[in-house]
N, C-alpha and C positions, 0 to 999 in steps of 0.2 A: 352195567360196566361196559361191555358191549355197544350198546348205542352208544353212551357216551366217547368209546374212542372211536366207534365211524365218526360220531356228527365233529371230534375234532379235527380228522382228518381229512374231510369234505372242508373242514372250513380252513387247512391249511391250502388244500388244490384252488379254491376260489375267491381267497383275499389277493386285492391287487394292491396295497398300501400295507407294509411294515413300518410304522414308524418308533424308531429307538426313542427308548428314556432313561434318564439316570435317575436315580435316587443318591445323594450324598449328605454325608454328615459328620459330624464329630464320631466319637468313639461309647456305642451303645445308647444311640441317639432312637434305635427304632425303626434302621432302614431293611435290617431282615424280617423283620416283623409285620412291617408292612407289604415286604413284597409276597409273604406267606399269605396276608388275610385278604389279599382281592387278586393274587392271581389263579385267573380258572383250569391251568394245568396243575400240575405240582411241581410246584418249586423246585429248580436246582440249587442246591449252597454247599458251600465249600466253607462251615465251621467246623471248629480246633476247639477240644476242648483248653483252655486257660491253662498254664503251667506257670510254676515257680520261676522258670527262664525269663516267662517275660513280664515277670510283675515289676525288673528292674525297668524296664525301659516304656510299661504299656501307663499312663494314668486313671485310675480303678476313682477315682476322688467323686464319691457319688455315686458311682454303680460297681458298691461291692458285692454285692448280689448276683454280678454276672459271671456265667461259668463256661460259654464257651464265647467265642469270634469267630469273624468271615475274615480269610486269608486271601482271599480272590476274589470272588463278586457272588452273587445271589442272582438269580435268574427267574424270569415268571414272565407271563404274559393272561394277557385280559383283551377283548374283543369289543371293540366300540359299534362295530356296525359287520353283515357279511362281507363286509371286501376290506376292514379296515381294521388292525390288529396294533396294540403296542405291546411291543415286547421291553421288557424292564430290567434294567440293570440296578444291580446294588450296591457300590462300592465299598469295600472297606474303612473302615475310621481310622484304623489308627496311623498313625504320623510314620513309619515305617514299611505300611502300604501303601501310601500314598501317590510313589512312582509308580503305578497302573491306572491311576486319575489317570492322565493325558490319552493313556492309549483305549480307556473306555470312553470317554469322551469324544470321540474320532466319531463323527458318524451321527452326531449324536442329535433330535430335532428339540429335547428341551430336557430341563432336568428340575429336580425337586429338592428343597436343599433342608431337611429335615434336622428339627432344632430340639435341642434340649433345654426347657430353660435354664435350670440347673448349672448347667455347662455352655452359658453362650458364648463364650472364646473359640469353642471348640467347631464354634460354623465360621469364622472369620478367613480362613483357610482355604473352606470349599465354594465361600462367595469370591474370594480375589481369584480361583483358579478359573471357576467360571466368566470372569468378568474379560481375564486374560485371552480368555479361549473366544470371547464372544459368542456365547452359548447363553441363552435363553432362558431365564429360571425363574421360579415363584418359590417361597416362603414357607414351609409348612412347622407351626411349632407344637410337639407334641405334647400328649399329658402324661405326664409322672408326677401330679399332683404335689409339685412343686413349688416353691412361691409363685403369686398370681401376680402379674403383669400386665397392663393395658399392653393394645396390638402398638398405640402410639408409642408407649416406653420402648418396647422392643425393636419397633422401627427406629428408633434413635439409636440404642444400643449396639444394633446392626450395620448401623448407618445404609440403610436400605435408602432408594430413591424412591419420591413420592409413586412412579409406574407401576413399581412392585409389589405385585398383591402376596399379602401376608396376612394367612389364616390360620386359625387352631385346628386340632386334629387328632384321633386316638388313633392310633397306627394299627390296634389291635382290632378295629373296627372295619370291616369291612366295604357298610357303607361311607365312613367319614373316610376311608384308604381312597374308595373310587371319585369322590367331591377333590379331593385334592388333585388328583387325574383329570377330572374335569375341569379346573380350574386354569392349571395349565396348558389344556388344551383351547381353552377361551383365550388365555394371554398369548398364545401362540398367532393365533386369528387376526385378534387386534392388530399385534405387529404385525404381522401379512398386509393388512386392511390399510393401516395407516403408513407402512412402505410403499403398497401398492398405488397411494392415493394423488401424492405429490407427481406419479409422473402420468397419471391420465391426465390430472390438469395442466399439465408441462404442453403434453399432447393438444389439448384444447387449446391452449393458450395461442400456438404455435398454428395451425392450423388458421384458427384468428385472424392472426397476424397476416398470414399469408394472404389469408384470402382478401384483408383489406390494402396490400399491396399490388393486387392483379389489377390489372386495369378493367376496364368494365366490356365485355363485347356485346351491350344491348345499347 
């Protein structure tokens, strides 16, 4: 216990990159779940157990099963490298937390947009807010052994755009949590990669140009 919170705390004095992420979804889609099973601190959450109050207003349709909720966000973090840390947000589901989306989002370098298939109305929501925000995101649809779905169906369904990688995932899983982190970290790249690309060859292009406009001094 001891080593483990020096070597955390040695590894908060010597990372030089925090990079934020969200996790969002419907309502008991599996985004505390997830931020439980691959992050290496312990989790902060802010769940409520479920009351009478809000069974008017919350939709339970499929996961009657569940007993308590995040009122505020979930919190965890996982270490990719010693200098490189992502810290993890989890937002609430349900359509009355919602107004705390924008302001988790602030900041934010990519996010995960966790599916139920069950319930896929219930991510329509958190892909337009993202889209809105221009915020960065990948697919992840988990398993509650559900009706089975091709990725193509569910890309339709989603109306996701062909860029958007869309994988399966057990939230409960540790390693299938950190593959979807991974994943997103790869789609974050590309776009860097393929932003970054158009204007080196801007640069060359120009350059080129230039240089076939000089007059010659040999």
């Amino acid at each position: 216990m001891d080593s483990a919170t020096s070597n955390q705390n040695a590894l908060a004095g010597t990372a030089d990159n925090g990079l934020k992420i969200v996790i969002v979804g419907g309502f008991g889609a599996g985004k505390t779940t997830m931020v439980r099973s691959v992050s290496e601190i312990r989790p902060l959450n802010t769940e409520e157990t479920m009351t009478q109050a809000g069974a008017a207003v919350d939709d339970t349709a499929g996961v009657h099963a569940k007993t308590a909720t995040t009122v505020a966000f979930d919190f965890g973090r996982i270490s990719i490298d010693e200098r490189t840390i992502l810290y993890l947000f989890g937002a609430p589901g349900q359509e009355r937390f919602w107004f705390l989306w924008d302001r988790l989002f602030s900041g934010t370098l990519g996010a995960v947009v966790l599916v139920d298939t069950r319930r896929l109305a219930d991510s329509w929501y958190a892909i337009d807010r993202l889209e809105h925000h221009g915020t960065p995101f990948i697919v992840a649809c988990n398993d509650f052994g559900g009706p089975v779905h091709s990725l193509e169906q569910l890309r339709e369904a989603l109306d996701l755009s062909p860029e958007i990688p869309l994988i399966d995932c057990d939230a409960r899983d540790r390693t299938s949590s950190k593959y979807v982190l991974i994943t997103l970290l790869q789609h974050l790249h590309a776009l860097s990669s393929a932003t970054s690309a158009p204007s080196t060859t801007s640069t060359t292009s120009t350059t080129a140009a230039t240089s076939a406009r000089e007059p010659s001094t040999t």
